[in-house]
Structure formats: structure tokens, C-alpha cells
C-alpha positions in Angstrom: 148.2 153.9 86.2 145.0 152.3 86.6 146.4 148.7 85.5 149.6 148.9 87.4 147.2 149.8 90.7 145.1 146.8 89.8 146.9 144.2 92.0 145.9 146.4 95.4 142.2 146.9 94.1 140.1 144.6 96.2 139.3 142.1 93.8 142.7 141.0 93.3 143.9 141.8 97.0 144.0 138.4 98.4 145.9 136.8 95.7 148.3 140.4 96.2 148.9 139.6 100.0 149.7 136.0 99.5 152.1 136.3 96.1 153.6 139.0 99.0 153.9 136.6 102.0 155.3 134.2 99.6 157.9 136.4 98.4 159.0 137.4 101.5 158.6 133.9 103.3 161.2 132.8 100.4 163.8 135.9 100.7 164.3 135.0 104.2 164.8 131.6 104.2 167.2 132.1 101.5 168.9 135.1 102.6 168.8 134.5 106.4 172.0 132.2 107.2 170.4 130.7 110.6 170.2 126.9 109.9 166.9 126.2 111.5 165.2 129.1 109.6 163.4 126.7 107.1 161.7 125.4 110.0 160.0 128.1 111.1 159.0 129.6 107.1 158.9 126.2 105.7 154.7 125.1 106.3 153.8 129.0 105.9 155.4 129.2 102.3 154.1 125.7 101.6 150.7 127.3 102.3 151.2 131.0 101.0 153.0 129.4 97.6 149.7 126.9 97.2 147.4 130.2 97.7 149.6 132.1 95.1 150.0 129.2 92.4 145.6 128.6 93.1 145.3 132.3 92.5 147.3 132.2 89.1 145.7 129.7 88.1 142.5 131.1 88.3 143.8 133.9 86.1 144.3 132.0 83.1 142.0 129.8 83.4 138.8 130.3 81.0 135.8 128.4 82.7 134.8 131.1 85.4 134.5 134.4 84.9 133.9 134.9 88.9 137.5 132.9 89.3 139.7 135.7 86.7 137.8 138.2 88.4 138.4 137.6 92.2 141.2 135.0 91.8 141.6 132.7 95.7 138.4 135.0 97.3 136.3 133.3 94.7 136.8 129.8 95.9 134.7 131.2 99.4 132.0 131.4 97.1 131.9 128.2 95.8 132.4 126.4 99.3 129.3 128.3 100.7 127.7 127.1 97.6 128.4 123.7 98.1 127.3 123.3 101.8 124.6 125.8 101.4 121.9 123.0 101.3 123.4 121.3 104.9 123.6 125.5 106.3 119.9 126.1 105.1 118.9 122.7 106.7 120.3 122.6 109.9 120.4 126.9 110.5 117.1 127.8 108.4 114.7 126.2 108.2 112.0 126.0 110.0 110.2 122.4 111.3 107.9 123.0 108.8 109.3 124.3 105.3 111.9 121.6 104.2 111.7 120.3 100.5 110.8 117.5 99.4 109.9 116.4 103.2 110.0 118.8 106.5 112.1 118.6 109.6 109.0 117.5 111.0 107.9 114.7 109.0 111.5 113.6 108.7 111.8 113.6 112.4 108.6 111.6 113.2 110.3 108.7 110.9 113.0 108.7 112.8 111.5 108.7 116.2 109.1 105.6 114.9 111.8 103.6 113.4 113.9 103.9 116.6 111.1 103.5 118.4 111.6 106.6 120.7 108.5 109.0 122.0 107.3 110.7 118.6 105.2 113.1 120.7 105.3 117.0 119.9 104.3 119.4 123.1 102.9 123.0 123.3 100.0 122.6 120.0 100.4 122.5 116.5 102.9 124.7 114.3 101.0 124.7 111.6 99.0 127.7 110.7 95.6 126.1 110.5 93.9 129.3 108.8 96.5 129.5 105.4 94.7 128.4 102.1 94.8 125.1 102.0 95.5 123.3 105.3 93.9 119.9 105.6 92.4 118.0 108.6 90.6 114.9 109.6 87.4 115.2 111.4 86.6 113.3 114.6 83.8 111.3 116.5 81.8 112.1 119.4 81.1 108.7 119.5 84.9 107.4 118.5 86.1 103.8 118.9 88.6 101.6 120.6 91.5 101.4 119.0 91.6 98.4 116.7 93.7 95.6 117.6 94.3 93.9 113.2 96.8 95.3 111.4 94.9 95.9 108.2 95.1 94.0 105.6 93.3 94.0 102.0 93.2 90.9 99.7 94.2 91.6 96.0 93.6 89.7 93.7 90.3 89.8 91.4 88.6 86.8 89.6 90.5 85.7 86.9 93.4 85.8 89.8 94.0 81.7 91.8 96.4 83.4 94.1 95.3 85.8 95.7 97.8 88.3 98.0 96.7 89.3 101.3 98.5 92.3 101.6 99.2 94.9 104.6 98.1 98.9 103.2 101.5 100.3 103.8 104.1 98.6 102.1 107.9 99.4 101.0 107.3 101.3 96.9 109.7 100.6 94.2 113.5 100.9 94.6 116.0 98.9 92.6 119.0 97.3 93.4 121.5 100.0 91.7 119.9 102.7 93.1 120.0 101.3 96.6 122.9 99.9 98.0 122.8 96.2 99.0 122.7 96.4 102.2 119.8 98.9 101.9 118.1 96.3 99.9 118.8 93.8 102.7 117.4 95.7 105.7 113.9 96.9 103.8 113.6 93.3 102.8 114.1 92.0 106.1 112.4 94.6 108.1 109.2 93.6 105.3 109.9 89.9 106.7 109.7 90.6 110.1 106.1 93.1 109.7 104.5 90.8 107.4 104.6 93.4 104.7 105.8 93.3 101.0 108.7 95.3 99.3 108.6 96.3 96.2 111.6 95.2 93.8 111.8 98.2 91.2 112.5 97.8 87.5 116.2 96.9 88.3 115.6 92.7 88.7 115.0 90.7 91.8 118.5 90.9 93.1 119.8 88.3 95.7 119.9 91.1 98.4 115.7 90.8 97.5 116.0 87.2 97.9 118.3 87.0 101.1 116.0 87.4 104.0 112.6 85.9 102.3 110.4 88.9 102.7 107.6 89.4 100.8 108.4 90.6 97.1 106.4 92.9 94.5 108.2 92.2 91.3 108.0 95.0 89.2 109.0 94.8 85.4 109.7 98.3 83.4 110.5 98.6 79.9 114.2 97.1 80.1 112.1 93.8 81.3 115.3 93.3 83.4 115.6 90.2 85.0 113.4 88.9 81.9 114.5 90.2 78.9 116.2 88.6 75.0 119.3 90.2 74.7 117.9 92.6 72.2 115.8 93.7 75.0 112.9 91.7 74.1 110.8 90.3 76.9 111.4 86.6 77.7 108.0 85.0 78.8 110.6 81.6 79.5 112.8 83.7 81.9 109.7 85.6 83.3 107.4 82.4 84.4 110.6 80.4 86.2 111.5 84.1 88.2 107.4 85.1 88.7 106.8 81.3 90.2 109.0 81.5 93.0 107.4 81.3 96.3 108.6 84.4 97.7 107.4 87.0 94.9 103.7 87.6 95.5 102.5 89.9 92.8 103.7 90.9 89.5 103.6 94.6 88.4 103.9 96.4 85.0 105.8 99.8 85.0 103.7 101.8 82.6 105.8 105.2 83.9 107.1 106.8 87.0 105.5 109.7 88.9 108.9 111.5 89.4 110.1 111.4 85.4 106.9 110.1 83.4 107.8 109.0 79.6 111.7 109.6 80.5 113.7 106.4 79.9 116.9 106.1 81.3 120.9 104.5 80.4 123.0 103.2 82.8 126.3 103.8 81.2 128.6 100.7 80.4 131.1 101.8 83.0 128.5 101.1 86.0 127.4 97.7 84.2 129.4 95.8 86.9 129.7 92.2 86.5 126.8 92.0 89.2 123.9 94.6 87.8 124.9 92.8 84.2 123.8 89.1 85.7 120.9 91.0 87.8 119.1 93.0 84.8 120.1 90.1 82.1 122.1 92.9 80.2 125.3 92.6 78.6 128.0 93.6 80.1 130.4 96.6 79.2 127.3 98.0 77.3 125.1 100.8 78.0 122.1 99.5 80.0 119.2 101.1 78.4 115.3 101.9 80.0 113.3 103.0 76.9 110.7 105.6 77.7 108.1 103.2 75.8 107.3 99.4 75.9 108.2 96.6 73.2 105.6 94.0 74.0 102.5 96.0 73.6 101.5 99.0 71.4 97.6 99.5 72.3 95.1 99.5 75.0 94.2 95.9 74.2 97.9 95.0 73.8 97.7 95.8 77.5 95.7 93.9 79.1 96.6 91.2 77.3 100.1 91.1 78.6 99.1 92.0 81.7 96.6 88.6 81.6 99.8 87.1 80.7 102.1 87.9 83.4 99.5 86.9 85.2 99.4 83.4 83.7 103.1 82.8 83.7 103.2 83.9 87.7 100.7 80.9 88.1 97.6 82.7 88.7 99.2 85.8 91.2 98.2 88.8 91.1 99.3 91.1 87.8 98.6 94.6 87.4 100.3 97.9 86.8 101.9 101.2 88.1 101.4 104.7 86.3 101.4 108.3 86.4 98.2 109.9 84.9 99.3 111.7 82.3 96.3 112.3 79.1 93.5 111.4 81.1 91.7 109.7 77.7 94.7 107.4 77.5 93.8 105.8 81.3 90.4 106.1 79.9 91.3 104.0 76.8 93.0 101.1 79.6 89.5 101.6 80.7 87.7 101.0 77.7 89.8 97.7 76.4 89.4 96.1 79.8 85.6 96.1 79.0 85.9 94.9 75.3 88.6 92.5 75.9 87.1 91.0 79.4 90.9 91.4 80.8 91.1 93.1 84.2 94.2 93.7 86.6 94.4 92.9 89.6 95.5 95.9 90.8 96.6 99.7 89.6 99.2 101.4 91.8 98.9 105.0 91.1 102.5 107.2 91.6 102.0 111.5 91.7 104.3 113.6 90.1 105.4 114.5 93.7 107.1 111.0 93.6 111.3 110.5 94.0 113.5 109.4 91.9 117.6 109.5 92.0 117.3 111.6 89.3 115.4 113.3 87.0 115.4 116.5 84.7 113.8 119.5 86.7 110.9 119.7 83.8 110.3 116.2 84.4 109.9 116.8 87.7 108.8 119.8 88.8 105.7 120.0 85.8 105.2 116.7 84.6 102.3 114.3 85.5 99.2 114.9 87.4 100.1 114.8 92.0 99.2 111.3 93.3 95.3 112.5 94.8 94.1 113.8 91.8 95.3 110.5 89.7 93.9 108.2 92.6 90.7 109.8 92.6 90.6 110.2 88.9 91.5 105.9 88.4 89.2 105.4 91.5 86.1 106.9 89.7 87.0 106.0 86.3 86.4 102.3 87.7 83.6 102.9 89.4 82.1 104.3 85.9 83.1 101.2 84.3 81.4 99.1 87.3 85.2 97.5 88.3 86.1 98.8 91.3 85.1 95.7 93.1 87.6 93.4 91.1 90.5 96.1 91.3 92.4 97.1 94.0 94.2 100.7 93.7 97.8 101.8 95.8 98.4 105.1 95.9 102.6 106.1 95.9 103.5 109.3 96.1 105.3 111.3 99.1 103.7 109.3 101.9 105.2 109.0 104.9 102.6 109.6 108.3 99.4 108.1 109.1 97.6 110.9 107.9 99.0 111.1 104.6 97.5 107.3 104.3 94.1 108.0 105.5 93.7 111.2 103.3 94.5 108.9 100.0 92.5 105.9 100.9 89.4 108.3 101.7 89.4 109.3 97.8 89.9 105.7 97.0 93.5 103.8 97.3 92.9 100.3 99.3 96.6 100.7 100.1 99.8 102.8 100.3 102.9 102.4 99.1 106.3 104.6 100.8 109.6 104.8 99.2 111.4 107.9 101.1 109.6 106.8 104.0 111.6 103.7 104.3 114.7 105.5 102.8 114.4 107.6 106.2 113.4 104.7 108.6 117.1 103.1 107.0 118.8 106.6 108.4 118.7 108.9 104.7 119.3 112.3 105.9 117.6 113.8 102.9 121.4 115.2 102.0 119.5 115.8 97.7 122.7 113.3 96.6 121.2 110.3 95.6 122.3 110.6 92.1 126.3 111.1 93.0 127.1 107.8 94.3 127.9 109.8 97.4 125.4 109.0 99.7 126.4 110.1 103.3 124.4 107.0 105.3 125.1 104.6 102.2 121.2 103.9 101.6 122.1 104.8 97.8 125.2 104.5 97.2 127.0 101.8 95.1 130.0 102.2 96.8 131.1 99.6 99.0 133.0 101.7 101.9 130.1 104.1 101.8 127.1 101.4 102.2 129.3 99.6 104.9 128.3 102.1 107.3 124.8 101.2 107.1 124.6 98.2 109.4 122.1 96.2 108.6 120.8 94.3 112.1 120.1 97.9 113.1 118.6 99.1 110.2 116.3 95.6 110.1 114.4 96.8 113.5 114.2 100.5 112.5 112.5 99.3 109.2 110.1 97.2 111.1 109.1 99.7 113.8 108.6 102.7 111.4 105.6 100.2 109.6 104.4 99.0 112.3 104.5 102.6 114.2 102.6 104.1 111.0 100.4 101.7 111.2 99.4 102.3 115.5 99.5 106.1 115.0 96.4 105.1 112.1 94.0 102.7 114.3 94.6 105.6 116.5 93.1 108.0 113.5 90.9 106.0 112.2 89.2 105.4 116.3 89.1 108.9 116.9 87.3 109.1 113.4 85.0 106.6 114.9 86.0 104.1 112.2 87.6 100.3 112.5 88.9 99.6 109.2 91.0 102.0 106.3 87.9 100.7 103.7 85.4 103.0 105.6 87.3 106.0 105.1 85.4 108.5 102.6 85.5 112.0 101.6 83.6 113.4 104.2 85.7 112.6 107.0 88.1 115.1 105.6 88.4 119.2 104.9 90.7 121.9 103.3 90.4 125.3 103.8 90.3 127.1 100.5 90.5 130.8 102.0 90.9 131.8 105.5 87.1 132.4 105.8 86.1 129.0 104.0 86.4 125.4 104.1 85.6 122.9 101.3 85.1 118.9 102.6 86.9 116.5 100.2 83.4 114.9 99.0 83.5 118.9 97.4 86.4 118.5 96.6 86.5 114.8 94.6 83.0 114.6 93.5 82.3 110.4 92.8 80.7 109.2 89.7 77.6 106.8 90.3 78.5 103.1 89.2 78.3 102.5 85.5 78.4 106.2 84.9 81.0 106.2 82.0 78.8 103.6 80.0 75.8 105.7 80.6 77.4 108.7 79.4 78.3 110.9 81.8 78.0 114.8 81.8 80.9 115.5 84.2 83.0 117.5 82.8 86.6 115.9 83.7 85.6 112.7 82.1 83.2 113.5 79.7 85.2 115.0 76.5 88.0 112.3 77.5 86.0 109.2 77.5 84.5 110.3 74.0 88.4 110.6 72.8 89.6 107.3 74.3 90.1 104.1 71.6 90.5 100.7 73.0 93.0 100.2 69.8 94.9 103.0 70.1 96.6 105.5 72.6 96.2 108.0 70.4 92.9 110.2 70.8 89.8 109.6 68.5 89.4 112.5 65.9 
């Protein structure tokens, strides 16, 4: 009894009442002798028999349980799960609470790259009393607004072409994982501010090359764009790309704040004739990123490829991106630029809070020390080595506001580097589908109807304003601070609450090592058992 009552329970209801419709729709158009009957059942069978045929196939199929359990009713289910992340953005949440960025912080790069009033009325929606909230004090005495647009030179001495660089400038991207038209507006938005755009490890792609902007090279394990065919690198292939005029500095990829130590394959179905001429890859074969380098092994191995990038560029400046991961390993970097003599020119340091298109959820979510802690950490590790003065530090990592720049270059990055930033000032909705070729603003996606909606003119003038924007709203921090250039920020001009009845400044906080420390032998305790592990010869800790 109970099985033949099972079509009426009301799991099994919906798919009941349709197979019923269905049935019914059918008797009467074959049973009912008017001629123009079938036009009036016809699109309601259509649409009943669909529902009923859906609902039996759900039955027997054997891939969801939820489907043979509540065959049709189940597929609601599914469709709220699918647009779940658009209701809970646009219904939910609140200015403040988006992941990774907030409404707020997304809107702001909109209003500066369209160069609309990015003003907010009524007072701050923050709660300023919640364990750590973070602020920047101000001057009695403050200053008038600087009128340069801040500018560092990199480039230490062993460096014969020097880069005068602007502090916020466009972080790595390749071509693949932007479209090209993406690729075109950043680098010709970079033309028109004066400011440089980072290439990624994908190649210098002609959409790099297009509009003349000022290019970062940035060379990852694949050495795309300068790699043997056995994936080798090519120091031929390297010097003729590294001397053209346009590419300023050269940069190592040591790992990737978002997936540290996680390598990557593009599969030989997306090596397109184009990527396969970009990267130097073969093409129909799998496209493969190792998670570790070929041309060096060691510490020492290092630097002295990094001195020889730097050579083959013709004297530009060479240095290298990481995530701090073992703190004696960065250590060890440390110690073989004192024994070998070999120094970059510069360390960009990306957080675990960094982007990616992808990456596994470990990788992500637990992997890699946040961008503040490994600036500060590089910061004082080459003040205790006494080369800080020759070494300029960028910190990468989920910046996208004035603020977020001033509260890194007070615990020691010269400049910043923004990646979703720019993805927002190019129109990214933050839709989380970067990694489906389904982008919905065609910033990442490969596909050629999609991208063609992102028109590039436009995008070209919303790329420059949201720099130069950034870059107003921080003269106008840095006067009320009572400061006229980013290298006098320190510590003490910011605090974070740590309870609701206490505040800690950021000199508490990031406690600084006196110059030399490290060779003097320092007692504090988050360097000193790593610096007696760290091996010029070896990344592997000593005993």
C-alpha cells in the first residue's frame, strides 16, 4: 500500500502532477476531433512531456541521490545553488562583509576609475571598537598636499639601468589568464600614468607589447617566453626579449602568494596556436609550470642567476617575487647574498591573501605567511644584513585603496603592486569565475565573444584614473599625516585595536632589528633559531 501511494507522497508530487497533465493534455488532443485542438495543448504538452521525461530521468539516473529522491523539485535546488553567490551579493551582504573584497572597496575602484565622486556621507560603517580595526594617525601640524607623484628608483649598485618606478603599479597577470583585450587596456592605461605593468609568468605577449607601456617581465619556472624545448631556460632567447626598450625590470618567480610551491598544466587542448608561440611551448602538448626551478638548486644558485638575468637585460634591474614560506629558507637567500656579494635589485613580497584564477582551497586558504608579516619579516631581515639601502621591497597582496598602500610601506615596502585592483578598475564584477572561461565582463576570459565586450578605449581611461585616483586619495593621507613622501611613513603613524579596551601601535606590533643585527647575533626570537638553521648551500635547514 505504501509503495503504490508513493507517487502522491510529496517528494514525488511534482513529477505526479506533470506525468498527469501530460497524460491528459495527450488524451484530448487525440480523442477530441476539433481540428484546431493541437493548437491550444500543443506548447503545454511540449512543456508538461519535457517535465515528465526530466523527472524520469532523474529516477534512474545514479549520480544524485537528492535527484531519485525528489525527481523535477530537485532541480530548484540546484538553480538556487548556482546563483546563490550573485543572491548573497547583491541581497546580503552588507558594504562591508564581501569576500575576497567588500562592496565598499569594490565600489570605491569603480567610482575612481570612472572618475565619479568616491565620497561616502553620514560617518564610517565600520565598527571602530572590534578587535582589530586599524587606523592612521593625523597631524596637528599636517601639510599641503603634495603636488609629485611618487616615485622610487630601483635599482642597486651592481644595477647600470636603473628604473624610476611609480609605488603603485599593475602585479602579475599573464596573458591566458587575462583576455587580450584586458592585457591591452592595463598596458595602455600603465602608458598613459607613467606606471609599469607587470607581465606574469605567461611571456610578453604582443597585447604587452601593443601600446608601449612600461613592462615588468616576470619569468616562473616554465621560463616561458625563454625556455629549450625541454623546458630548459634559454639565456640566448632571454637577453634578445630582456633588452628591448620597453621592458624595464626583470623578475624571478620564486612562488605565488595565492598557491605557493603548486605548479600548474595548461592542458594541450588550450595550447592554441597563439599561447604555444607566446610561452615557447609546443604545441598540442600539455603546458607544464613545475612547482620548483631547473636553473638553480641552492641559495647561491640564486643569486647567481639572478646576477645573470641581470647581465643579459643589459644592466636593468633583476630581482625576485615570493611568498615567505620557512622563514630560515629567506634567511638562507639572505645569507648567500653576503657570501656570494650578489644582491637583487629588488624583492616583491606576495601574502597568502593574494588571487589567483585558481588554486586548491588548502593552498589557499592555509598556505604561506599574509603579505604584512612577510614584508616586515624581508624588511628587517635586510636591515640585519645591513642591505636595505641597495634593495628595494614591493609588497602584493590584496591592495586596492590608499590606505592599504600606506599601512604596507610604514612596515617597509618602497612600493605596491595591485592585481584585483586593476581587474576592478577594467569592470570585474568579482562574479568567483575566473577559472571557467566564463568571465561575465571578459577581463579573464579566453573566449573571444566574451572578451569583445570589454572595449578597450573605455577601459584605457578607467585604468589610468583608478592609479592616478589612488595615488591623490594618498598625498591626501600622507598631508593629513603631516608627511610629503611614502618613504617617511613608519610604524608609529599607525594603530590596531587588539581588544575593545586596548590599542597596540604597529612599532608594537613589527618590532625593527637594529642594522647589522643578524651578523651580530640577534636574540629576537622570530629570527634568531632561523638564522642559526639557514645554509647559503642549501635550502634545506642546518642540523
Amino acid at each position: 500500500m505504501e509503495t503504490l501511494l508513493l507517487p502522491f507522497s510529496p517528494r514525488f508530487i511534482v513529477m505526479t502532477i506533470c506525468a498527469v497533465i501530460t497524460a491528459l493534455l495527450l488524451a484530448i488532443g487525440v480523442f477530441d476531433h476539433n481540428p484546431k485542438i493541437w493548437h491550444v495543448v500543443l506548447v503545454p504538452l511540449i512543456i508538461f512531456g519535457a517535465l515528465t521525461l526530466l523527472g524520469i530521468r532523474d529516477l534512474v539516473q545514479k549520480n544524485h541521490a537528492v535527484l531519485r529522491n525528489y525527481p523535477i523539485s530537485a532541480h530548484v535546488r540546484f538553480l538556487l545553488e548556482e546563483i546563490r553567490p550573485e543572491m548573497r551579493q547583491y541581497f546580503f551582504e552588507s558594504e562591508k562583509d564581501g569576500m575576497p573584497f567588500s562592496r565598499d572597496t569594490r565600489a570605491v575602484v569603480y567610482q575612481r576609475a570612472k572618475a565619479v565622486l568616491d565620497k561616502r556621507p553620514f560617518g564610517t560603517q565600520e565598527d571602530v571598537y572590534r578587535e582589530g580595526y586599524e587606523w592612521m594617525h593625523h597631524s596637528v601640524a599636517p601639510k599641503p598636499r603634495a603636488d609629485e607623484k611618487f616615485r622610487i628608483t630601483i635599482g642597486g649598485p651592481d644595477c647600470t639601468r636603473p628604473y624610476s618606478a611609480s609605488v603603485f603599479n599593475i602585479s602579475a597577470m599573464s596573458f591566458g589568464a587575462l583576455s587580450p583585450n584586458a592585457v591591452r587596456a592595463l598596458n595602455a592605461g600603465a602608458k598613459k600614468g607613467g606606471f609599469a605593468h607587470d607581465t606574469g609568468e605567461g611571456g610578453v605577449s604582443p597585447y604587452h607589447r601593443e601600446n608601449g607601456g612600461d613592462i615588468i617581465w616576470e619569468v616562473g619556472s616554465g621560463y616561458f617566453g625563454c625556455r629549450n624545448r625541454d623546458g630548459t631556460f634559454n639565456s640566448d632567447e632571454f637577453a634578445r626579449v630582456a633588452g628591448e626598450d620597453q621592458i624595464k625590470m626583470v623578475e624571478l618567480k620564486i612562488s605565488q602568494g595565492a598557491k605557493p610551491g603548486h605548479g600548474g598544466v595548461l592542458p594541450a587542448a588550450k595550447v592554441s596556436e597563439e599561447i604555444s608561440k607566446i610561452r615557447g611551448v609546443p604545441l598540442g602538448e600539455d603546458c607544464i609550470s613545475p612547482a620548483y626551478h631547473k636553473a638553480f638548486s641552492t641559495p647561491l644558485q640564486m643569486m647567481e642567476f639572478i646576477a645573470q638575468m641581470r647581465k643579459l637585460s643589459g644592466g636593468k634591474p633583476a630581482g625576485f617575487k615570493m611568498c615567505i614560506g620557512h622563514p630560515w629558507e629567506f634567511l638562507a637567500i639572505c645569507k648567500a647574498m653576503k657570501e656570494s656579494g650578489l644582491y637583487p635589485d629588488f624583492i616583491v613580497v606576495d601574502g597568502n591573501e593574494g588571487g589567483t584564477g585558481a588554486a586548491p582551497l588548502e593552498f589557499m586558504d592555509h598556505l604561506g605567511m599574509p603579505m604584512r608579516e612577510g614584508v616586515n619579516f624581508v624588511h628587517n631581515a635586510l636591515v640585519g644584513i645591513n642591505a636595505r639601502d641597495r634593495i628595494r621591497i614591493g609588497a602584493s597582496g590584496k591592495i586596492a585603496t590608499a590606505f592599504d598602500m600606506a599601512r604596507a610601506m610604514a612596515i617597509g615596502a618602497d612600493w605596491c603592486n595591485s592585481a584585483r585592483g586593476f581587474m576592478f578598475a577594467l569592470g570585474c564584477i568579482q562574479s568567483l569565475s575566473c577559472h571557467t572561461d566564463r568571465c561575465p565582463t571578459g577581463v579573464t576570459s579566453q573566449d573571444p565573444i566574451r572578451n569583445r565586450a570589454l572595449y578597450v578605449p573605455d577601459k584605457i581611461e578607467r585604468v589610468y584614473n583608478y592609479h592616478h585616483s589612488t595615488l591623490h586619495a594618498l598625498t591626501e593621507l600622507l598631508a593629513a599625516a603631516g608627511l610629503e613622501h611614502t618613504r617617511e611613513l613608519r610604524p608609529i603613524h599607525f594603530s590596531q585595536r587588539s581588544s575593545t579596551t586596548e590599542v597596540c601601535s604597529f612599532a608594537e606590533l613589527y618590532p625593527a632589528l637594529r642594522p647589522g643585527e643578524l651578523l651580530e647575533g640577534t636574540q629576537d626570537r622570530r629570527f634568531r633559531d632561523a638564522w642559526a638553521m639557514a645554509r647559503s648551500d642549501s635550502f634545506q635547514p642546518a642540523g
